[in-house]
LUMLUM-875271 format. One record per atom (N, C-alpha, C, O): residue number from 1; atom name; z, x, y. Coordinates in Angstrom, 2 decimals, decimal comma. Layout:
N
R  pos  site        Z        X        Y
R  NUM    CA        Z        X        Y
...
# end
This chain:
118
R  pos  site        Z        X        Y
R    1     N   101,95    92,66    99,73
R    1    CA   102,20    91,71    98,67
R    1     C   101,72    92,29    97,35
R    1     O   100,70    92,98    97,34
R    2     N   102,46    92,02    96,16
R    2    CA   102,03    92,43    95,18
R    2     C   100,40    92,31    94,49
R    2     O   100,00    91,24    94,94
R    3     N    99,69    92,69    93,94
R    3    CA    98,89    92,29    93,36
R    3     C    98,53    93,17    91,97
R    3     O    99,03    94,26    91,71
R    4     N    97,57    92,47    91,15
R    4    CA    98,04    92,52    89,60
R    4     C    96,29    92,37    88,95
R    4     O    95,52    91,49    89,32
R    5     N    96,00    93,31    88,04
R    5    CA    95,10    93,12    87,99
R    5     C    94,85    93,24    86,23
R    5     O    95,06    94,27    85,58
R    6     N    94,42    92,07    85,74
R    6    CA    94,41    92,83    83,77
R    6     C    92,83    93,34    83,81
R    6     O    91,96    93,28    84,68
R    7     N    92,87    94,01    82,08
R    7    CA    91,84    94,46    81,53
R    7     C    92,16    94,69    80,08
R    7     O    93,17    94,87    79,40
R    8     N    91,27    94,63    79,94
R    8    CA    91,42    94,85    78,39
R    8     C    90,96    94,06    76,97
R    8     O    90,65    94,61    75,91
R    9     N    90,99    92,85    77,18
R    9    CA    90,85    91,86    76,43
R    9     C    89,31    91,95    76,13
R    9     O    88,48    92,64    76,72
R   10     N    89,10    90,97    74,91
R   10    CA    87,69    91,16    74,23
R   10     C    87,69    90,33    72,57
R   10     O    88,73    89,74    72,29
R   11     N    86,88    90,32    71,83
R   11    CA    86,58    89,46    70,81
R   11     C    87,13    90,82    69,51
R   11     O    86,86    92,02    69,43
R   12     N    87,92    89,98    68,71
R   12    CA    88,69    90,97    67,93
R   12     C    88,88    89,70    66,63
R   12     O    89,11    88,51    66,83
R   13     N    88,68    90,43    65,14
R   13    CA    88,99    89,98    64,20
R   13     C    89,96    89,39    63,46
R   13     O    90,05    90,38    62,73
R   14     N    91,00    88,45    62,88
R   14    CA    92,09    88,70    62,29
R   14     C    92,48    89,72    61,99
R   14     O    91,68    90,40    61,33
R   15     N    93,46    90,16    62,21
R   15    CA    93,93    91,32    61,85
R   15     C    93,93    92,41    62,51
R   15     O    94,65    93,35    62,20
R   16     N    93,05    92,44    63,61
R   16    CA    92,77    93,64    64,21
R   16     C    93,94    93,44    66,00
R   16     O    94,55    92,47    66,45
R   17     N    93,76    94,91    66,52
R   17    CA    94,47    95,12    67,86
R   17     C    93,33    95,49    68,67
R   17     O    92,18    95,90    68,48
R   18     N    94,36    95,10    69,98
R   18    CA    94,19    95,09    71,08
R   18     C    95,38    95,64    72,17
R   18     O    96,52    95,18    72,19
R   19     N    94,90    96,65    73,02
R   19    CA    95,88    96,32    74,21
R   19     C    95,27    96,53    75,52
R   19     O    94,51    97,37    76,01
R   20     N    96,00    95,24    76,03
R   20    CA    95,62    94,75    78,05
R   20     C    96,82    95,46    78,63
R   20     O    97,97    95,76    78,30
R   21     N    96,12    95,56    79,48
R   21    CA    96,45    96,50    81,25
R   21     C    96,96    95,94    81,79
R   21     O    96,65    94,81    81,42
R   22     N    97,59    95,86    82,50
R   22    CA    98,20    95,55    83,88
R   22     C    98,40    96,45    85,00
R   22     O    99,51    96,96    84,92
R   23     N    97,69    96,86    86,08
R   23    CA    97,45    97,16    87,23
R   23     C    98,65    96,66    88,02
R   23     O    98,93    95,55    87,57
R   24     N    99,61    97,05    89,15
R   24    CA   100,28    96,62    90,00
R   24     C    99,73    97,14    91,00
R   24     O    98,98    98,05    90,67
R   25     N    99,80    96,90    92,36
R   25    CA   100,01    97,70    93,21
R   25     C   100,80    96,95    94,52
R   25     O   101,65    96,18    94,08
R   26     N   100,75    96,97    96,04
R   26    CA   101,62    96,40    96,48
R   26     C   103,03    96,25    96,73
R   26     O   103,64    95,59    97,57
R   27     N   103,40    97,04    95,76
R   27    CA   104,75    96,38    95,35
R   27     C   105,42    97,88    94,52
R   27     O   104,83    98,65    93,76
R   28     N   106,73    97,91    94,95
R   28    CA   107,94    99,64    94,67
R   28     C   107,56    99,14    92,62
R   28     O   108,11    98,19    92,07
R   29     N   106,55   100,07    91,94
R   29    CA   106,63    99,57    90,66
R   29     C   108,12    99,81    90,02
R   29     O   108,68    99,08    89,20
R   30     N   108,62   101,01    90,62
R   30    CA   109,91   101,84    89,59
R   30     C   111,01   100,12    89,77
R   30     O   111,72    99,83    88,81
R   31     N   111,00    99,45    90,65
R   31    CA   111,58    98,42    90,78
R   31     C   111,12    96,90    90,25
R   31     O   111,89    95,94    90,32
R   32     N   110,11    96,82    89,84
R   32    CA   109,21    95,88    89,90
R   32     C   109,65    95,37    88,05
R   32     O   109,49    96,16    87,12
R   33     N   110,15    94,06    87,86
R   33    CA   109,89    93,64    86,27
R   33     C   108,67    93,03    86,03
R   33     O   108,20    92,48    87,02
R   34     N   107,94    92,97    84,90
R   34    CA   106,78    92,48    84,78
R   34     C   106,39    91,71    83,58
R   34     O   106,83    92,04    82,48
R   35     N   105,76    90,91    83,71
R   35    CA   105,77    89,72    81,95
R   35     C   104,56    89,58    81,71
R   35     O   103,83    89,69    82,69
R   36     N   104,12    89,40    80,84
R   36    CA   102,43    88,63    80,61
R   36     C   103,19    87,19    79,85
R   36     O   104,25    86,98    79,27
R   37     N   101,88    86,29    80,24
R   37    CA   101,65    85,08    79,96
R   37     C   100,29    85,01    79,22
R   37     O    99,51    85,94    79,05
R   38     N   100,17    83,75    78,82
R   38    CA    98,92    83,44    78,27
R   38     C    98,67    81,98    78,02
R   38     O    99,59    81,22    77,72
R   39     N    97,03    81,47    78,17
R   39    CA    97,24    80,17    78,18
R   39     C    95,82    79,77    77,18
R   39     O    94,62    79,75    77,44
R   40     N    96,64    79,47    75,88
R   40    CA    95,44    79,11    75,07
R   40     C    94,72    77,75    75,35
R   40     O    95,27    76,69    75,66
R   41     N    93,14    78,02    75,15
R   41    CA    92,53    76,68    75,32
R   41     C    93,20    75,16    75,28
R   41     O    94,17    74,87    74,59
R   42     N    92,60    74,42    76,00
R   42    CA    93,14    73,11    76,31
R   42     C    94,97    73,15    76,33
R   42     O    95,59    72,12    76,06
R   43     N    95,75    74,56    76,72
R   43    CA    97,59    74,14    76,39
R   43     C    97,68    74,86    77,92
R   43     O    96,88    75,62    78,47
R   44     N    98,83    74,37    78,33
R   44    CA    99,94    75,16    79,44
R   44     C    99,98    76,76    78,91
R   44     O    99,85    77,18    77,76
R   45     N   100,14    77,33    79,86
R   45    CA   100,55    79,10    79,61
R   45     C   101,85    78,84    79,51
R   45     O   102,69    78,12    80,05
R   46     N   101,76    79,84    78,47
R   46    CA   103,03    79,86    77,88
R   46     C   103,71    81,35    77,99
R   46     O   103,04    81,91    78,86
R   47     N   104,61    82,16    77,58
R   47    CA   105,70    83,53    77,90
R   47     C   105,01    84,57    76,77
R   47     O   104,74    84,16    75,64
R   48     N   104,85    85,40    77,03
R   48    CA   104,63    86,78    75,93
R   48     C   105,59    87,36    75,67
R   48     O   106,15    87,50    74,58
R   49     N   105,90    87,81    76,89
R   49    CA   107,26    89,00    76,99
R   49     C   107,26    89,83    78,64
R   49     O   106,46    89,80    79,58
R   50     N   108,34    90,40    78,44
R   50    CA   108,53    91,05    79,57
R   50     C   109,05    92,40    79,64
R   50     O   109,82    92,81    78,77
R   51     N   108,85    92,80    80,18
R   51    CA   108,98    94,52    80,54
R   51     C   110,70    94,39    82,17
R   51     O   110,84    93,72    83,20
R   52     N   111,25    95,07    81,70
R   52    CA   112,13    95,13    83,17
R   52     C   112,11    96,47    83,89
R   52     O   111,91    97,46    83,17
R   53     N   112,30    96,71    85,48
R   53    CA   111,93    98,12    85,95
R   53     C   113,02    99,04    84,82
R   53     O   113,18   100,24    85,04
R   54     N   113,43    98,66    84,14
R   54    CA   114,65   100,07    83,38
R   54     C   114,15   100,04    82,15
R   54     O   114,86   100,64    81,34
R   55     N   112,98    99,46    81,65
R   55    CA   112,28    99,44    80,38
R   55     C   113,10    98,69    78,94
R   55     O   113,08    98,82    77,72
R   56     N   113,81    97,80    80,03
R   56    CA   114,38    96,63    78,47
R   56     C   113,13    96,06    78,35
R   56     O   112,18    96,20    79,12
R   57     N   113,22    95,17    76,96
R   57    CA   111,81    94,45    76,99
R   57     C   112,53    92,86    76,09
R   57     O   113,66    92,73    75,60
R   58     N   111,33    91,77    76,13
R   58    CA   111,99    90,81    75,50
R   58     C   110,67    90,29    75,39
R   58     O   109,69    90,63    76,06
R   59     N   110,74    89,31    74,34
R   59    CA   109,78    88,82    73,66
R   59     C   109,52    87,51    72,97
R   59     O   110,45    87,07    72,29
R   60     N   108,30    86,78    73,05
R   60    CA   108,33    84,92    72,34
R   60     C   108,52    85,44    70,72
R   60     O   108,14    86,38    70,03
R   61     N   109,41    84,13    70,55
R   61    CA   109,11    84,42    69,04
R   61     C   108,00    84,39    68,24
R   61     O   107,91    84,75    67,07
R   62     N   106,77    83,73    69,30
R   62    CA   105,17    83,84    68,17
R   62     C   105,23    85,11    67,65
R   62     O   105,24    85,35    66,44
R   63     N   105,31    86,31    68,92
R   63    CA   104,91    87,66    68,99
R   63     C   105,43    88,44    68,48
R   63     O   104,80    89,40    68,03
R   64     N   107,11    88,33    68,33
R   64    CA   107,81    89,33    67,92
R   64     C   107,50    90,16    66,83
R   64     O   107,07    89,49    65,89
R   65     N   107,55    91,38    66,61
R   65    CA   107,15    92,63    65,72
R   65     C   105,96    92,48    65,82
R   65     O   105,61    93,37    65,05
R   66     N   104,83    91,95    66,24
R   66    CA   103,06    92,45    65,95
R   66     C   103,00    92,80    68,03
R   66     O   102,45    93,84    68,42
R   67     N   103,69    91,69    69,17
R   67    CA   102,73    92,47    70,44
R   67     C   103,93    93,88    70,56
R   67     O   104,83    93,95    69,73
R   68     N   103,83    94,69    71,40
R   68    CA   104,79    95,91    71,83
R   68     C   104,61    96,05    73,39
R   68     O   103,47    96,39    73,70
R   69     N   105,52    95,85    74,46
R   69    CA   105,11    95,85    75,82
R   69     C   105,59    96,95    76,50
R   69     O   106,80    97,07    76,29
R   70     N   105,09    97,93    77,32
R   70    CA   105,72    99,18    77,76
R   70     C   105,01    99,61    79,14
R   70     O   103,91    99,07    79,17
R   71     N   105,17   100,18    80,00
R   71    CA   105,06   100,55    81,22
R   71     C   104,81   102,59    81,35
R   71     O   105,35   103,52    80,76
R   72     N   103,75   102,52    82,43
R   72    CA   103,65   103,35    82,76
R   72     C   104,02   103,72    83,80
R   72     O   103,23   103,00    84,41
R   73     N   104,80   104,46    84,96
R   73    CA   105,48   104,69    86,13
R   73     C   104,65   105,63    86,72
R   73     O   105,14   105,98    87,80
R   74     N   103,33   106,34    86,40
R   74    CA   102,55   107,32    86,76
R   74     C   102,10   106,66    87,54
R   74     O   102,20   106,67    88,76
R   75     N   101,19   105,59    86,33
R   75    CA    99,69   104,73    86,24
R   75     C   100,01   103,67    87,26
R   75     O    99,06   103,38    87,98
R   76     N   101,42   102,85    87,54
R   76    CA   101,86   101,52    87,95
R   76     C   101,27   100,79    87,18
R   76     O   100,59    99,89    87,67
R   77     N   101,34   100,92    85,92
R   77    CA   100,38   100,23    84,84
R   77     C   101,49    99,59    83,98
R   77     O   102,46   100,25    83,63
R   78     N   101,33    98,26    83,63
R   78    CA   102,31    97,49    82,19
R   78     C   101,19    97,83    81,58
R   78     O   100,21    98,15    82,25
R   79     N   101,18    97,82    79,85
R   79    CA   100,63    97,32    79,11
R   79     C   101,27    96,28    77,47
R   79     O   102,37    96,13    76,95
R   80     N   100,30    95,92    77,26
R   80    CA   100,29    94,65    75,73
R   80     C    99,75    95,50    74,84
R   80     O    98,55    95,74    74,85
R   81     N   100,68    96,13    73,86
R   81    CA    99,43    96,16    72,33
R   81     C   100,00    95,36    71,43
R   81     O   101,16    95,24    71,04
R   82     N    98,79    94,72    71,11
R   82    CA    99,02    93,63    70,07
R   82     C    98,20    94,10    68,81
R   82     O    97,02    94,45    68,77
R   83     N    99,10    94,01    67,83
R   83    CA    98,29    94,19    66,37
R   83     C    98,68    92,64    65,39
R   83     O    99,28    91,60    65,66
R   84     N    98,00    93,18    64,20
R   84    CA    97,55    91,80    63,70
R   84     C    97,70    90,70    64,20
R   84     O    98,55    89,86    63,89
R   85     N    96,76    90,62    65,12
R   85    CA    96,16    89,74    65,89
R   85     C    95,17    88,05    64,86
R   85     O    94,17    88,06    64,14
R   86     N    96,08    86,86    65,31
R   86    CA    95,79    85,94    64,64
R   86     C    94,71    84,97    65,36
R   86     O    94,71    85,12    66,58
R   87     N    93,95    84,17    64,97
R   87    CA    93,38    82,63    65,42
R   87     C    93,96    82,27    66,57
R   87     O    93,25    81,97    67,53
R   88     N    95,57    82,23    66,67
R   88    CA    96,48    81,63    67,45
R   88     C    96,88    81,85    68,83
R   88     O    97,42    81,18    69,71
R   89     N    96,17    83,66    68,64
R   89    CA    96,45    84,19    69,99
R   89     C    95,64    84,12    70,55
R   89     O    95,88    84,28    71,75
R   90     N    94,37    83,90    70,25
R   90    CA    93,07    83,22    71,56
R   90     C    93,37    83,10    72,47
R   90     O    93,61    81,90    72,34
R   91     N    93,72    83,36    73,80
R   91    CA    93,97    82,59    75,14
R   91     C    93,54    83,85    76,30
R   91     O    93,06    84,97    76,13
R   92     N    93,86    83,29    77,20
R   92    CA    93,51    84,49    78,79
R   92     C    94,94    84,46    78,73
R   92     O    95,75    83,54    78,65
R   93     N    95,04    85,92    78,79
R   93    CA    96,36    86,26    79,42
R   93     C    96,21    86,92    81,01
R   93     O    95,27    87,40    81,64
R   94     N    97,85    86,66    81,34
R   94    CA    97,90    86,99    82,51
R   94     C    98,78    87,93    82,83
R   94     O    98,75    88,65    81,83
R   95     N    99,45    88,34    83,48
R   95    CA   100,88    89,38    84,10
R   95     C   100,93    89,17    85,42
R   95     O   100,13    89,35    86,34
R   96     N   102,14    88,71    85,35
R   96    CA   102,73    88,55    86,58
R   96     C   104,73    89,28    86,88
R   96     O   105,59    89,75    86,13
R   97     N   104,66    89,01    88,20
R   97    CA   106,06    89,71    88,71
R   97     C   107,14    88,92    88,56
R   97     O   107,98    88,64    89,42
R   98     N   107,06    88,43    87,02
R   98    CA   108,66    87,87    86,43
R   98     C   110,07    88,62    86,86
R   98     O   110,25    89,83    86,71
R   99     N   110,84    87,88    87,30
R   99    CA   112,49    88,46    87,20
R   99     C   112,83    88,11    86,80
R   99     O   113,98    88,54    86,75
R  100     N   112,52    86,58    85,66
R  100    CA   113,54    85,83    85,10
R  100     C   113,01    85,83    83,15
R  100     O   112,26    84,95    82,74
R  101     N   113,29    86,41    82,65
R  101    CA   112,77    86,09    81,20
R  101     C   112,36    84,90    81,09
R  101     O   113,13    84,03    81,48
R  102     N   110,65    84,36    80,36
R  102    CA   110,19    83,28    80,21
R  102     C   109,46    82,15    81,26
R  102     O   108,79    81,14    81,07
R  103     N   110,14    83,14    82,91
R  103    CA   109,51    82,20    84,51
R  103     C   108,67    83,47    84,50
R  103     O   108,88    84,55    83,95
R  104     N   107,30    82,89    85,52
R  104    CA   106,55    83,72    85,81
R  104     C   107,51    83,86    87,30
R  104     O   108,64    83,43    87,57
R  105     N   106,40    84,76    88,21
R  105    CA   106,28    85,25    89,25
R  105     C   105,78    84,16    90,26
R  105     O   105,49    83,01    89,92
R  106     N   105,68    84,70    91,74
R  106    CA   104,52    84,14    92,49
R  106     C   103,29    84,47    92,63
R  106     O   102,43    84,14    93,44
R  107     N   103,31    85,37    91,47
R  107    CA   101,70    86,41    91,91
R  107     C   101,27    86,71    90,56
R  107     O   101,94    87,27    89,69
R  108     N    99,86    86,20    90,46
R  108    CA    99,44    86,30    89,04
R  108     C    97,91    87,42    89,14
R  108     O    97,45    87,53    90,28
R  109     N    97,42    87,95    88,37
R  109    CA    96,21    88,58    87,57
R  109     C    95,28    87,63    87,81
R  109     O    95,59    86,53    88,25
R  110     N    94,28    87,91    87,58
R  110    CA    93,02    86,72    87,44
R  110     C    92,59    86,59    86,07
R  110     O    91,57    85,95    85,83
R  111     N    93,54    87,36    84,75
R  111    CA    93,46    87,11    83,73
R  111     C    92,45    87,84    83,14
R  111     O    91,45    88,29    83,70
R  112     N    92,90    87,98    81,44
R  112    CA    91,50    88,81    80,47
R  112     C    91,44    88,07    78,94
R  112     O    92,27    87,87    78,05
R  113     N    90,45    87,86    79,09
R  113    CA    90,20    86,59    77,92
R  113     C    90,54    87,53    76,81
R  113     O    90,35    88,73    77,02
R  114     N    91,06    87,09    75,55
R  114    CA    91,20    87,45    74,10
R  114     C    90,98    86,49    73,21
R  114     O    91,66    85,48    73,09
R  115     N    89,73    86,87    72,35
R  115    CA    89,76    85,90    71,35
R  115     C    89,69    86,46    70,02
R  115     O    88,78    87,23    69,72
R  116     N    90,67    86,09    69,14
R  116    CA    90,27    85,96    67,97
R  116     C    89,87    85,52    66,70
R  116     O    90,49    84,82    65,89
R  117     N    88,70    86,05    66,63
R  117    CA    88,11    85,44    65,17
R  117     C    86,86    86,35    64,32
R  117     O    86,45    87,48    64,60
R  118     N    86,56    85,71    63,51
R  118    CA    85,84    86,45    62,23
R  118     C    84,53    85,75    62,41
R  118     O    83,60    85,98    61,65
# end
């Protein structure tokens, strides 16, 4: 069964970047699509974006032009870099084994907190 593991996340300024990991293993990665989620304090998790095994990518409109999502096929690694990083993006994100743009998976990360502020 798949499993998914983040890292990365940490206390970061307006303005500043970050990028989280995603670990796969379990699971054929060269085949595998992959999304992060995120669920800011007191809200539902909501869609980041997604990575597909052929390296299309798609993206929420919060994020578009500041996160960038890309895959490693060595590592079995997704990753998130996010720059100018706002207040807004505070939340634990997650990654999971999306096939559907915007649905997660059945198999989630145990998540990596990001917060930002000054």
């Amino acid at each position: 069964q798949v499993q998914l593991v983040e890292s990365g996340g940490g206390l970061v300024q307006p303005g500043g970047s970050l990028t989280l990991s995603c670990k796969v293993s379990g699971v054929d990665f060269n085949r595998q699509d992959i999304a992060w989620f995120r669920q800011p304090p007191g809200m539902e998790r909501e869609y980041v974006a997604m990575i597909s095994w052929s390296n299309g990518r798609a993206y929420a409109g919060s994020v578009k032009g500041r996160f960038s999502i890309s895959r490693d096929h060595v590592k079995n690694t997704v990753y998130l870099q996010m720059n100018n990083l706002k207040p807004e993006d505070t939340a634990v994100y997650f990654c999971t084994n999306s096939e559907v743009i915007g649905k997660p998976g059945d198999a989630w990360g145990q998540g990596t907190q990001v917060t930002v502020s000054s």
